[in-house]
Structure formats: structure tokens, C-alpha cells
TORMARKOL-886499 format. One record per residue (C-alpha): residue in one letter; z, x, y; chain; residue number from 0. Coordinates in steps of 0.1 Angstrom, whole numbers, plus 5000, padded with zeros to 4 digits. Layout:
N
   drenpa     c3     c1     c2   vexgu   lumfi
        A      Z      X      Y       A     NUM
...
# end
This chain:
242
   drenpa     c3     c1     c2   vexgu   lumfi
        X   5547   2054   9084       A       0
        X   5548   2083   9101       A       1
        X   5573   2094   9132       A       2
        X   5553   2112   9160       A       3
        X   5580   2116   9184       A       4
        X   5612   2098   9199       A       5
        X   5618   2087   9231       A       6
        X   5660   2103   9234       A       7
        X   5660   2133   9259       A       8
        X   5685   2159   9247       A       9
        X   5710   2182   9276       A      10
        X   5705   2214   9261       A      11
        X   5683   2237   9240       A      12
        X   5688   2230   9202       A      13
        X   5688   2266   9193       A      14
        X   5704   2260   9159       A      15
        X   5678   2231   9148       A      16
        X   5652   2259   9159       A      17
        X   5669   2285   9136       A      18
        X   5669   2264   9108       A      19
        X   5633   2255   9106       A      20
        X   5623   2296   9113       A      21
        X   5649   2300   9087       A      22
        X   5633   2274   9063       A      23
        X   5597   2292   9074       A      24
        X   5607   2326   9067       A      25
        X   5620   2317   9031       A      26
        X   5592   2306   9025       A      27
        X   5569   2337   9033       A      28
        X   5596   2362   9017       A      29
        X   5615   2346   8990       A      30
        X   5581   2324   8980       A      31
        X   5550   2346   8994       A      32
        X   5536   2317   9011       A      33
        X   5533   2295   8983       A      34
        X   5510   2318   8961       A      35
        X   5517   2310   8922       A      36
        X   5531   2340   8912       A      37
        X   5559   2343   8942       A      38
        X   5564   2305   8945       A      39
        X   5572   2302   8903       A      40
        X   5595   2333   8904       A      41
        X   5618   2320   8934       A      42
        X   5620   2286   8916       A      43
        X   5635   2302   8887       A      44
        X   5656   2326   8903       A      45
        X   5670   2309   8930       A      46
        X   5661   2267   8931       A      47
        X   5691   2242   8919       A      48
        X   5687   2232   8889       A      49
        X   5717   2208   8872       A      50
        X   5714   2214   8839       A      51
        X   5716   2254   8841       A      52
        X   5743   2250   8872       A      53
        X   5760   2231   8844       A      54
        X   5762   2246   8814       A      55
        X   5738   2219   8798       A      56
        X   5711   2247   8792       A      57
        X   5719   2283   8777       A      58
        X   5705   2315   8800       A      59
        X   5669   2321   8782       A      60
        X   5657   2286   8778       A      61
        X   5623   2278   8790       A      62
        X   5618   2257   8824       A      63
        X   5584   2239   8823       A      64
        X   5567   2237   8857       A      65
        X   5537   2225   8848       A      66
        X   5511   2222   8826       A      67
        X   5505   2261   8826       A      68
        X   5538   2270   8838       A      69
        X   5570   2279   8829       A      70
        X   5598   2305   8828       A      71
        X   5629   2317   8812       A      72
        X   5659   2307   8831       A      73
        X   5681   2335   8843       A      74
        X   5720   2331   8843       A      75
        X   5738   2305   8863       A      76
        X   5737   2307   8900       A      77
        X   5762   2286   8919       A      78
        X   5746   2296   8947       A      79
        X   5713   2282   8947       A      80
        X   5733   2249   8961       A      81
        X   5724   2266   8991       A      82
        X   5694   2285   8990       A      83
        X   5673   2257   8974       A      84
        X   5677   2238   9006       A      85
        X   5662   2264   9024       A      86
        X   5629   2262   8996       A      87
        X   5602   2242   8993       A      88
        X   5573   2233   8968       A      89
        X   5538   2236   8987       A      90
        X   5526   2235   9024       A      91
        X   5531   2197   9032       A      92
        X   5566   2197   9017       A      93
        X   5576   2221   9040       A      94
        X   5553   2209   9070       A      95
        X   5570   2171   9064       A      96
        X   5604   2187   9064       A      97
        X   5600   2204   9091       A      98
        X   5587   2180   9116       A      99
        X   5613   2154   9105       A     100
        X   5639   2181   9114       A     101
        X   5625   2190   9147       A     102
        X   5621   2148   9159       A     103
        X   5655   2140   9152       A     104
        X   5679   2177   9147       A     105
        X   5677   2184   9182       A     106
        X   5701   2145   9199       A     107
        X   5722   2152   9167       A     108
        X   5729   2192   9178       A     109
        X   5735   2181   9212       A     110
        X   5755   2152   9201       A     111
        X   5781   2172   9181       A     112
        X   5779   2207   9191       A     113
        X   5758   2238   9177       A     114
        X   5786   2251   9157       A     115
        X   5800   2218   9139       A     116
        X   5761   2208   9138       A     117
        X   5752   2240   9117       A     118
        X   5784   2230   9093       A     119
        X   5772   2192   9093       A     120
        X   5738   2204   9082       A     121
        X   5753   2224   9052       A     122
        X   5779   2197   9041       A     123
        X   5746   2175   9044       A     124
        X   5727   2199   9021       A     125
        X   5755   2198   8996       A     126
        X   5760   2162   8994       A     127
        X   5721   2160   8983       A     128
        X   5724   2184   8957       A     129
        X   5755   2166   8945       A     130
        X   5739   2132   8944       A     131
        X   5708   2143   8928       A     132
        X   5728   2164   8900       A     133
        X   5749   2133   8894       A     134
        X   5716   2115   8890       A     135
        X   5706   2138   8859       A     136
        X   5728   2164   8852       A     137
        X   5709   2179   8824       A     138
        X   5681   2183   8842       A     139
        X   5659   2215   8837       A     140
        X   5635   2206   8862       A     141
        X   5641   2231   8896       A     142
        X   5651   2212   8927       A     143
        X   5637   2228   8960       A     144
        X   5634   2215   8993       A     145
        X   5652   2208   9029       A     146
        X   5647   2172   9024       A     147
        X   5684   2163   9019       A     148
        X   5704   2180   9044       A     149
        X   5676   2165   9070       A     150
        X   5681   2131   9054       A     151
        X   5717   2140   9066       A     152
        X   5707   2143   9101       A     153
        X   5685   2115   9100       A     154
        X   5714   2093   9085       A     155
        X   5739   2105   9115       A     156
        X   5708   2097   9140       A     157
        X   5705   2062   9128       A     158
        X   5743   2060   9138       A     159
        X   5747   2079   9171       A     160
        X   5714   2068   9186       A     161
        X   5700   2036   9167       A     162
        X   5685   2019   9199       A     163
        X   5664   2053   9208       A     164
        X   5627   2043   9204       A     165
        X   5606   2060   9176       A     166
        X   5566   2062   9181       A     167
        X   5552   2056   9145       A     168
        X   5517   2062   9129       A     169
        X   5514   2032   9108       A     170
        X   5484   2031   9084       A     171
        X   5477   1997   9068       A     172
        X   5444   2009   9045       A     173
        X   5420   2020   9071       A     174
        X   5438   2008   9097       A     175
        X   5457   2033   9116       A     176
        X   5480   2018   9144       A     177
        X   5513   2033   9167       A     178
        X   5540   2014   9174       A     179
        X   5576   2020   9191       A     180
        X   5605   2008   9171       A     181
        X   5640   2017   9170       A     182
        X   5653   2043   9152       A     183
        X   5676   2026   9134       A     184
        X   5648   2001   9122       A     185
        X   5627   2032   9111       A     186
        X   5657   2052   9092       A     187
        X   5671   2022   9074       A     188
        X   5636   2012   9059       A     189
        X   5631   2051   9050       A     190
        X   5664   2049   9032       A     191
        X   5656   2015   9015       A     192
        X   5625   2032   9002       A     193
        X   5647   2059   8989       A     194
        X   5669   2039   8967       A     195
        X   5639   2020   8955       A     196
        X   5621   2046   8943       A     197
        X   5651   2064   8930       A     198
        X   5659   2038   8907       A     199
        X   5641   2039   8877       A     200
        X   5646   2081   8881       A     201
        X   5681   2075   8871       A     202
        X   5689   2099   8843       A     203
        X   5658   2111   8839       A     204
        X   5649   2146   8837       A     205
        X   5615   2149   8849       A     206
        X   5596   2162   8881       A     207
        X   5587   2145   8911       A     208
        X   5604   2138   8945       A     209
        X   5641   2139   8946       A     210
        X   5649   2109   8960       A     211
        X   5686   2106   8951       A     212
        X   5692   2142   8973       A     213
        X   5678   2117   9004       A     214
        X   5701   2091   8996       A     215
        X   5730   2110   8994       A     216
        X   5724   2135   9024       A     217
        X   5718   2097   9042       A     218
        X   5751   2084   9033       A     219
        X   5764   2119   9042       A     220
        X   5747   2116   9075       A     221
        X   5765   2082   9081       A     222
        X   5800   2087   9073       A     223
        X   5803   2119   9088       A     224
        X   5785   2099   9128       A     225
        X   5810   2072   9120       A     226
        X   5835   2101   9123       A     227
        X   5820   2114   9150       A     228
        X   5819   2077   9169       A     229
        X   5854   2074   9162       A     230
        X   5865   2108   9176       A     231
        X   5844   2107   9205       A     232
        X   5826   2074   9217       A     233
        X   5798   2068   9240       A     234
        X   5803   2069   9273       A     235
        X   5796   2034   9285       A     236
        X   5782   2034   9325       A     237
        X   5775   2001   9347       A     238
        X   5742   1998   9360       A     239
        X   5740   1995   9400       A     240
        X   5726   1963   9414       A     241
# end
């Protein structure tokens, strides 16, 4: 399941959404040299969260694996890297994924609250990921990377402000491939479904793979801060004319 594009026309330009994925794209070409192995495993050491070393759990000089002919000596603790691993990525299609998620549902949740209060939302968003997927395995050596969570923040607050909008999907069912229109709120609650699913046997575990319990908590993120939102400013509600 796929989203190609949604059907919820915005007022204005969503300059910041567009910052943030050059932002995310220029990270990766300078901090990670385009994903070429020597450049991609030195900014995941240097600068992607990883909860045991953010911590204390792991001494400075401890070896990272990250993979099977991979690994590194990790540096000292950098609180920062809260921030700038949501701004990194592991390969092409990470970022690619990220991105396009961004771009199909930043832009109605930029216009809905503002570019200033948006850029903070997306932050708090981030955080909230990183908090949630620390508190998942906090002794964790393995380097999280990725904008994933602060954009399952903005998909969470979509799913509130705007869950009648219609989503076009790519569905594939084996060789089948099919589109369909749904509502967004159909589409973001069975993406978050998946996430706690599949996040459940990670619990406490300290090994690679996708960090589902960043999604889930950027979600939840996402929701409480459009309830907010709802309650500080509801839809205008119009009457149709005969």
C-alpha cells in the first residue's frame, strides 16, 4: 500500500515542508556523501541517535557493529544527534519513502497550523520518536537515522485535521497491482496498526532493523498535538446552497 497522492487542496505555498525535504536532501549529499560506504558509516557514528551511548549504557570507545563488515568506535556522547539523526537516512529508498510521505501529507498540515508553529510541531514530532524508540531499548548500540518519526508526526495530525480527505493508493495483492481512493484516516490508522504490530516483538531488543516504535510515538505525537489544534481552532463549518 502505497499513497500516490491526496485529494485536499492547500491555500498557500508550504515553503517550510519544502525546506525540510531539501534540508533532509542536502544532509544527505554533505554529511553522508550520497550514501557511499565510507561517508554514510562515518555520519552514523558521529552524528546518528543512538540510546545506549546518549545514555551512558556504552563507554566512548566501544565498537558499534553495522554490519557484517562494519563497524566503528563510538565517539563521546552527543545530545544532539536527537536532532540531526532525523534529518539522516540509511540508503536511497529510505530517504525517497520519507520524503514522498512528507511532501503528500506536510503541505494541509503547514497550512493548517501555520509555517512557524508547523516547523516547531515537526521538531517536537522528531523528538517524541526518538524518545519512544530510546524507551523501547535504551541500551541500544545500534544507530538510529531517519526522518521517519517526525513525518509519522505529521501524518498522525493529518489523520485528525483532515480524516475524510481522499488518499489514492497503489495496492499490490501478489501480482496484482490495483488503485483505490480511501480516506485518509482509514489509510493512517492501518499504517499505525502495522506499526505497533511490528514493533512488538522489537521491544527491548537491541538489534537493527526498522524503528518502528519512533513511528508510533511521532503518531501519537501527531494526534494529541491536532486534538490541540481542533480544540483551539475548529473547522469552519459552511451550509451548502440548495
Amino acid at each position: 500500500m502505497f499513497p500516490l497522492r491526496d485529494h485536499n487542496p492547500t491555500r498557500r505555498t508550504p515553503w517550510v515542508t519544502y525546506g525540510l525535504i531539501a534540508l533532509n536532501v542536502w544532509v544527505w549529499a554533505r554529511w553522508q556523501g550520497f550514501g557511499f560506504p565510507e561517508p554514510l558509516l562515518h555520519s552514523l557514528c558521529e552524528r546518528a541517535l543512538i540510546p545506549g551511548a546518549l545514555l551512558g549504557f556504552s563507554e566512548p570507545g566501544s565498537l558499534i557493529p553495522l554490519g557484517p563488515e562494519a563497524s566503528c568506535r563510538l565517539g563521546e556522547r552527543n545530545p544532539w544527534s536527537v536532532f540531526t539523526s532525523m534529518f539522516m537516512h540509511g540508503g536511497w529508498l529510505h530517504l525517497l519513502g520519507n520524503m514522498w510521505f512528507l511532501f503528500i501529507f506536510g503541505d494541509n498540515v503547514e497550512d493548517r497550523l501555520g509555517p512557524l508553529r508547523y516547523g516547531f510541531f515537526y521538531l517536537l514530532a522528531g523528538v517524541a520518536a526518538a524518545t519512544a524508540q530510546i524507551l523501547s531499548a535504551p541500551a541500544s548500540v545500534v544507530p538510529m537515522v531517519g526522518a521517519s518519526g517526525a513525518i509519522g508526526g505529521v501524518m498522525g495530525a493529518y489523520a485528525v485535521l483532515y480524516p475524510k480527505a481522499r488518499v489514492d493508493l497503489l495496492v499490490f495483492l501478489g501480482f496484482f497491482v490495483t488503485r483505490v481512493a480511501v480516506p485518509a484516516a482509514l489509510m493512517l490508522i492501518y499504517w499505525f496498526a502495522i506499526q505497533v504490530l511490528a514493533g512488538l516483538p522489537s521491544l527491548g531488543q537491541s538489534g537493527g532493523g526498522v524503528a518502528f516504535w519512533a513511528h508510533v510515538g511521532g503518531f501519537v505525537a501527531g494526534v494529541f498535538w491536532a486534538l490541540g489544534e481542533l480544540r483551539r481552532r475548529p473547522p469552519i463549518r459552511t451550509r451548502k446552497r440548495r
